[in-house]
C-alpha positions as CSV (number, residue, x, y, z in Angstrom):
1,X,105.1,125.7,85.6
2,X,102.7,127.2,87.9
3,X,98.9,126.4,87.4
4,X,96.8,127.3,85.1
5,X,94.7,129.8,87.3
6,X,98.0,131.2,88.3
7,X,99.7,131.3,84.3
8,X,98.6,135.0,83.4
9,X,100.9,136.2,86.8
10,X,103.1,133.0,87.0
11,X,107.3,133.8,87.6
12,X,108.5,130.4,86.3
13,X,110.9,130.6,83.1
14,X,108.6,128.2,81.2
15,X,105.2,130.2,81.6
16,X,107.2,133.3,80.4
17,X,108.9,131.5,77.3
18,X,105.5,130.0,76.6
19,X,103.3,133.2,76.7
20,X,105.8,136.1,75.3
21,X,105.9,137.1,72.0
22,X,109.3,137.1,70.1
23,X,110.6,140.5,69.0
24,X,113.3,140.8,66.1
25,X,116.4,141.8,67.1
26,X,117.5,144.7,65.1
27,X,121.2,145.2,63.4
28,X,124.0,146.2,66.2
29,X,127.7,146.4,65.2
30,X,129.8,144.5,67.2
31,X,131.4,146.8,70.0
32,X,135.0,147.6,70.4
33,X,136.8,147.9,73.6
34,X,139.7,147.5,74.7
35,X,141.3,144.2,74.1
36,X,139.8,143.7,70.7
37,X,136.1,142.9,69.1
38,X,134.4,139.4,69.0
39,X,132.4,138.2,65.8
40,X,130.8,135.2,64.9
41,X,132.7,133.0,62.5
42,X,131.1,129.9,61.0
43,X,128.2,128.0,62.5
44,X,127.6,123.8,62.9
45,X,124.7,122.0,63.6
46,X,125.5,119.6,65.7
47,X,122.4,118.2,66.8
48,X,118.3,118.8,65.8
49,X,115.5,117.5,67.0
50,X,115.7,117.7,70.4
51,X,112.7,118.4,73.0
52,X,113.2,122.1,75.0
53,X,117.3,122.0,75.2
54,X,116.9,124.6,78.1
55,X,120.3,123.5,79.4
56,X,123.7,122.6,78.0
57,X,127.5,122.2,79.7
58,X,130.8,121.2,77.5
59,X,131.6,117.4,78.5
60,X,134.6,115.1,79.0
61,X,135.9,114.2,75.1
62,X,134.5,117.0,73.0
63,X,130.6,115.7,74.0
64,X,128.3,118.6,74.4
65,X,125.8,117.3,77.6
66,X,122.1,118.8,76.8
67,X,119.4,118.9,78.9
68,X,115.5,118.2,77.0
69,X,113.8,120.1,79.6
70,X,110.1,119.1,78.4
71,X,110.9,115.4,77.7
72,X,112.7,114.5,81.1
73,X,115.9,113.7,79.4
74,X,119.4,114.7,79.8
75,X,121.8,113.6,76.9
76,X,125.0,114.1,75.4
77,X,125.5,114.9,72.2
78,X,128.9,113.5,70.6
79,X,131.5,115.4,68.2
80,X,130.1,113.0,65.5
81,X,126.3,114.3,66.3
82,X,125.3,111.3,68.3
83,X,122.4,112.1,70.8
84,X,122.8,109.3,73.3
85,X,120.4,109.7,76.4
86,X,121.8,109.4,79.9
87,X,119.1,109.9,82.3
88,X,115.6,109.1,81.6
89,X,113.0,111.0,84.2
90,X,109.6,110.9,82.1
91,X,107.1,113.4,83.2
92,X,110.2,115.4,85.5
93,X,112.0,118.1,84.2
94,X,115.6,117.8,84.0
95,X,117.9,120.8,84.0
96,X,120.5,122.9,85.3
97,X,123.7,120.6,84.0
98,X,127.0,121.2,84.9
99,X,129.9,118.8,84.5
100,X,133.5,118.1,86.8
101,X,135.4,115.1,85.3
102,X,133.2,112.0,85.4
103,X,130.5,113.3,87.6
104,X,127.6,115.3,85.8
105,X,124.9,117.3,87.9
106,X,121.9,118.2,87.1
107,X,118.7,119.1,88.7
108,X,115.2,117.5,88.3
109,X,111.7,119.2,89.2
110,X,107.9,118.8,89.4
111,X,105.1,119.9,91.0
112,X,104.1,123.4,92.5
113,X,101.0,126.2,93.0
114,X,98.4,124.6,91.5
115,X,99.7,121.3,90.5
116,X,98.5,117.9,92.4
117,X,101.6,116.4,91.7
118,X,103.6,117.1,94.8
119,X,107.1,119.2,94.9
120,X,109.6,117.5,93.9
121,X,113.3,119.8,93.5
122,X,116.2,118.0,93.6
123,X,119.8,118.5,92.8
124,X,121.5,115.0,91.6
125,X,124.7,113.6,90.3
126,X,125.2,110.9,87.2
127,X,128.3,109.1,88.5
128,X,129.6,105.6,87.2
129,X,126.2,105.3,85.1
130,X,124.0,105.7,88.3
131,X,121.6,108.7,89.7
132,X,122.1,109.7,93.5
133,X,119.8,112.9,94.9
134,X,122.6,115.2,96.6
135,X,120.6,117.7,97.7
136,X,116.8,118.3,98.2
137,X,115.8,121.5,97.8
138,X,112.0,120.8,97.8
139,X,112.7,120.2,101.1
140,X,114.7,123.3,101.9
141,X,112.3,125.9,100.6
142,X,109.6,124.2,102.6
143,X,110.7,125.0,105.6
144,X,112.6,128.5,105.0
145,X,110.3,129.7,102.0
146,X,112.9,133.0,101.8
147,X,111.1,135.2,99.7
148,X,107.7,134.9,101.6
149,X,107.8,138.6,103.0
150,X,108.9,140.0,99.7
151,X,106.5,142.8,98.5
152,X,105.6,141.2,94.8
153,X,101.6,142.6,92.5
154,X,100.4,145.7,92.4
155,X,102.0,148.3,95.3
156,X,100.6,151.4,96.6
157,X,96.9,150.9,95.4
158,X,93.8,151.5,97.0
159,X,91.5,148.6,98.0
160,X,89.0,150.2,96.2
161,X,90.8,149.1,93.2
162,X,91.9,145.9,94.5
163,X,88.4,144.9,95.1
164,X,87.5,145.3,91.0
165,X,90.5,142.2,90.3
166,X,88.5,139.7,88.7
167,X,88.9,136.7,91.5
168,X,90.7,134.0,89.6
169,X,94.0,136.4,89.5
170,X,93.1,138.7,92.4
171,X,95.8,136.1,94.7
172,X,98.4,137.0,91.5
173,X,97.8,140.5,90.6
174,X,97.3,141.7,94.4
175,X,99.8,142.3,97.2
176,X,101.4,139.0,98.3
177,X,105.0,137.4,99.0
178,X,106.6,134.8,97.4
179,X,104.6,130.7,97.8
180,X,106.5,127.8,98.9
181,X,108.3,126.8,95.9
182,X,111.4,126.0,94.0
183,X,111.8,125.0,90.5
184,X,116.1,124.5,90.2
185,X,116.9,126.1,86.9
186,X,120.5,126.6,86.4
187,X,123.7,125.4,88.0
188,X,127.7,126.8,88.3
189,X,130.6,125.1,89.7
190,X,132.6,127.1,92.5
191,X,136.6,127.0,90.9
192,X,137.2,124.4,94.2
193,X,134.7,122.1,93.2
194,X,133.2,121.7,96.4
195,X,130.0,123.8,96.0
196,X,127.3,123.8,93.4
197,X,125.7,127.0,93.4
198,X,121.7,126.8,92.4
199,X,119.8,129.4,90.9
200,X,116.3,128.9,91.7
201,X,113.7,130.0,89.6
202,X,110.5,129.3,91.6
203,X,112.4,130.3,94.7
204,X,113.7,133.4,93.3
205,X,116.4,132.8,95.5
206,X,120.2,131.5,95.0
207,X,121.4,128.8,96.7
208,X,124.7,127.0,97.6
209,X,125.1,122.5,97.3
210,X,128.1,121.1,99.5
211,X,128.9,118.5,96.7
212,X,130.6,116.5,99.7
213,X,127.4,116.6,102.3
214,X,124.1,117.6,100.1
215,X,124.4,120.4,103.1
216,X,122.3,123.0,101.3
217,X,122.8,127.2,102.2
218,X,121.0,130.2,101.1
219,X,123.1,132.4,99.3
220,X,120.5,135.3,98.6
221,X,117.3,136.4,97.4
222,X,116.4,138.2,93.9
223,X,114.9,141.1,94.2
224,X,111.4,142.4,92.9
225,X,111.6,144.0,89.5
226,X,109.1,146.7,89.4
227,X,106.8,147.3,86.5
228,X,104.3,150.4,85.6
229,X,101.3,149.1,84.1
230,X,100.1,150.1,80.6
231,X,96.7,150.0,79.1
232,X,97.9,147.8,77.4
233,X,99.1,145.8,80.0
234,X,95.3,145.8,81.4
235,X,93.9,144.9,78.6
236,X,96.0,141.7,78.0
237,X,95.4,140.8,81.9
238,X,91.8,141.6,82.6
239,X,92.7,144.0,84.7
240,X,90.8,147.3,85.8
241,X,91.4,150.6,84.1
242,X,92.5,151.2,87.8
243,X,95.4,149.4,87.9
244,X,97.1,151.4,84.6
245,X,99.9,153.8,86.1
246,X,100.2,151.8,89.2
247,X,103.5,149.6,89.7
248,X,103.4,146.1,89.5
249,X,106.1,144.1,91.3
250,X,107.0,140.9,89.1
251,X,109.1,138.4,90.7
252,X,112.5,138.5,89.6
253,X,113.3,134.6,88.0
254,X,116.6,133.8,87.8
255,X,117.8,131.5,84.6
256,X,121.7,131.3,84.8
257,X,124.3,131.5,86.9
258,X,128.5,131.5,86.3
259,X,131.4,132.4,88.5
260,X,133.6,134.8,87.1
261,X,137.2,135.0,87.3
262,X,136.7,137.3,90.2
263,X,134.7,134.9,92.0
264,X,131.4,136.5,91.7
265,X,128.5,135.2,90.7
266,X,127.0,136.2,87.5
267,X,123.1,135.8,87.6
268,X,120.6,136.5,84.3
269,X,117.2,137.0,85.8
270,X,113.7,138.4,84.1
271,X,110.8,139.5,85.2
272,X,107.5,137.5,85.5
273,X,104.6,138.7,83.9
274,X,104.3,141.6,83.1
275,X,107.2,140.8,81.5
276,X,108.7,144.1,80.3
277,X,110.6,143.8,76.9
278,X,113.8,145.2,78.1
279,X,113.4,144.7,82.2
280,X,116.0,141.6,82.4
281,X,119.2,142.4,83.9
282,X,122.5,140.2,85.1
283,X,123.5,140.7,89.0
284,X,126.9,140.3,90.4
285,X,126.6,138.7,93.7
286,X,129.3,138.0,96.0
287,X,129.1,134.3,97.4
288,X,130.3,135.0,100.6
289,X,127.8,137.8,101.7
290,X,124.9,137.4,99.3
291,X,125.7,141.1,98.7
292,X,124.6,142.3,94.8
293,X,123.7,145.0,92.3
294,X,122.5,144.5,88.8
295,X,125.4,144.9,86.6
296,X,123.8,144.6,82.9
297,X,120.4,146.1,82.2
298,X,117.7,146.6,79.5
299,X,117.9,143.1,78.3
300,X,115.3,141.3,76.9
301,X,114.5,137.6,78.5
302,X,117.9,136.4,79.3
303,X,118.4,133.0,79.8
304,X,121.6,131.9,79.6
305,X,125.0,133.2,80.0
306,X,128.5,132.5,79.3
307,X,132.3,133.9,79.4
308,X,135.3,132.9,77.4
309,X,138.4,133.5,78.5
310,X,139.6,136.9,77.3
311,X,136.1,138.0,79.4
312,X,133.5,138.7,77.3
313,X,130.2,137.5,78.5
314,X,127.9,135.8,75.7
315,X,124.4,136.0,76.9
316,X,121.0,134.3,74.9
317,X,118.3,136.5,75.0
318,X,115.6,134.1,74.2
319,X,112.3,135.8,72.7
320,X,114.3,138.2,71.7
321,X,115.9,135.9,68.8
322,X,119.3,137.0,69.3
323,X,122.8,136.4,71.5
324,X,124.2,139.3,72.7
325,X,127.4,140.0,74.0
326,X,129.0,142.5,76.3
327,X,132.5,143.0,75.9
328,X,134.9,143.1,78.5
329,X,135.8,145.8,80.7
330,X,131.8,147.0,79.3
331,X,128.5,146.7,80.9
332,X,126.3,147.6,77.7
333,X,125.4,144.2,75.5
334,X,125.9,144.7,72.1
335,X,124.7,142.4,69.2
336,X,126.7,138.7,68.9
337,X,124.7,136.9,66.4
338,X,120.8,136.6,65.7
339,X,119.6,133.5,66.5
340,X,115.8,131.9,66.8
341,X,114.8,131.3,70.1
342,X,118.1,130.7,71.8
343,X,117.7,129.3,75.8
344,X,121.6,128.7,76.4
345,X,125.0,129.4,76.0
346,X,128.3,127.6,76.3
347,X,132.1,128.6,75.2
348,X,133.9,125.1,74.9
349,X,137.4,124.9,73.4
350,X,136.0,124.8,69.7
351,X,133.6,128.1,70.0
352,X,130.4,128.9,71.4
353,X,127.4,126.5,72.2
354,X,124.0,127.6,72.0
355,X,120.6,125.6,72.2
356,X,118.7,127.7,69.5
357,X,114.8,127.2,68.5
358,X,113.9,125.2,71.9
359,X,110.6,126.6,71.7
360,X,108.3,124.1,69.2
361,X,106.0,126.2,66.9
362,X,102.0,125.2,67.2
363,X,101.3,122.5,65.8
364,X,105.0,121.4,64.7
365,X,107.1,118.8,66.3
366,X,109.9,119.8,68.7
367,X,113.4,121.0,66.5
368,X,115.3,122.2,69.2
369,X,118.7,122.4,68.2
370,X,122.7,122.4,69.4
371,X,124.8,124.8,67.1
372,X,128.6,126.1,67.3
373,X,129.5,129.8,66.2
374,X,133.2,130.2,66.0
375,X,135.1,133.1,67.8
376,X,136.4,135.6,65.8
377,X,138.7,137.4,67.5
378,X,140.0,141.2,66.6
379,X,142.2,143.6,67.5
């Protein structure tokens, strides 16, 4: 999370999930399409009480691997409901999980504008019960810092008006390009196993791990999503009555990443703030040119994604209280199951993951929790 001077215009996923406001999904009907539908069928709790499960990946023997973003802690959480802890990083965020036989990545973080602590990104690997770094991408955003010329605040306004920013966001809400930072969110597995591809939330950019070198490459950078200001908007912000009409660029955040059986990537991303209710989107992006298009639109904070094996993508749209799903061969996301607060998505053998309620209420102890819908499959 950015600092506190920077929160009202910060891009990383945490400020957003901390300062939106959850809207109520309303009733969709499932959408047909060719192939058949896809309904929810029973759900499990298989695990409560866990602190901002941001992150989860299906394990070796039936274990569910969950990542408790806000306590440092990435765990797995047994067919029998077992949370057993497997890396301990107290006052680091872990994240972005992905497993491949034994080996279990994951990505730890800390630090950033306005923090003292310094930046910290890595990508690491839990083999054999031990923690090595792979890849430092702290490091490689340092010295490339890819989105720096990207056009992100208010576009096309006068410096008259620019002047009237009240100076603690002036740096936020004003012209500028992307800071030196990275904050690794979400991880995918190329079908070789070779490469880990990173997307990047602070760096707004998606990278590419050689899981044999550390050797890290820039796959490409996210682009602005573009915002018209409301009166409402300037109220909320502080901002002057001339900034309503103009266009605010956000920066663009991606949360998840998959490769698809065609070998794309599939990136969720949403805007910073302004947030925009319905401005997130998925992008297909072609690995081997960086080359994308936003392929799913109108969503509302997507966070995590997933596809079963018939190729319907599941996606958690997190203060939206719902999981939505867009059928395949479709590009319009239809209504999967409500759900409170759900941060990720996971189709194992048994159903679909999610990580449901990973935001704590104020004042109330953390109850994040793991839960399995079963697939209903018709014709």
């Amino acid at each position: 999370m950015k600092g506190n001077t920077a929160r009202l215009f910060s891009t990383t996923l945490l400020t957003v999930a901390l300062t939106g406001t959850g809207v109520a999904a309303g009733a969709v009907e499932v959408q047909h399409h060719v192939g058949g539908t896809v309904a929810p069928g029973d759900q499990t709790e298989l695990a409560n009480s866990l602190v901002g499960p941001l992150r989860i990946a299906a394990g070796p023997g039936g274990a569910t691997y969950v990542t408790q973003n806000f306590a440092g802690l990435l765990s797995s959480v047994g067919g029998d409901g077992v949370v057993t802890n497997l890396v301990e990083r107290p006052n680091i965020e872990v994240g972005g999980v992905t497993t491949h036989g034994p080996d279990t990545y994951f990505t730890e973080s800390v630090g950033g504008p306005g923090e003292t602590r310094p930046l910290v990104a890595n990508v690491s690997v839990l083999r054999n019960g031990a923690v090595t770094v792979l890849a430092d991408l702290a490091a490689f955003e340092t010295a490339n810092n890819f989105d720096a010329k990207s056009e992100y605040g208010l576009q096309n306004t006068p410096q008259s008006c620019l002047d009237q920013l009240p100076p603690p966001i002036a740096p936020y809400a004003g012209p500028h390009g992307g800071e030196v930072y990275s904050h690794p969110y979400a991880t995918a597995l190329d079908p070789t196993g070779h490469t880990l591809f990173v997307a990047d939330a602070g760096a707004n950019a998606i990278f590419a791990v050689d899981l044999a070198t550390g050797a890290v490459r820039f796959i490409s950078l996210i682009g602005p999503v573009p915002t018209v200001l409301t009166a409402a908007d300037a109220a909320e912000f502080g901002l002057p009555a001339c900034t309503i009409g103009k266009t605010y660029n956000s920066e663009p955040v991606p949360t998840d990443i998959e490769v698809g059986k065609d070998g794309y990537l599939y990136v969720s991303s949403l805007p910073g703030v302004p947030e925009g209710e319905m401005a997130g989107s998925v992008l297909k992006i072609d690995p081997a040119t960086g080359n994308g298009a936003s392929v799913i639109v109108g969503l509302h904070t997507p966070t995590g994604l997933a596809f079963d094996d018939k190729g319907n993508l599941f996606i958690a749209e997190l203060m939206a209280n719902r999981i939505s799903v867009v059928p395949a061969g479709t590009t319009k996301a239809v209504l999967f199951t409500q759900a409170v607060l759900p941060a990720d998505v996971e189709v194992d053998g048994n159903g679909l993951l999610a990580t449901t309620n990973v935001l704590p209420a104020p004042d109330a102890p953390p109850n994040g929790m793991l839960v399995r819908y079963g697939l209903v499959y018709g014709g």
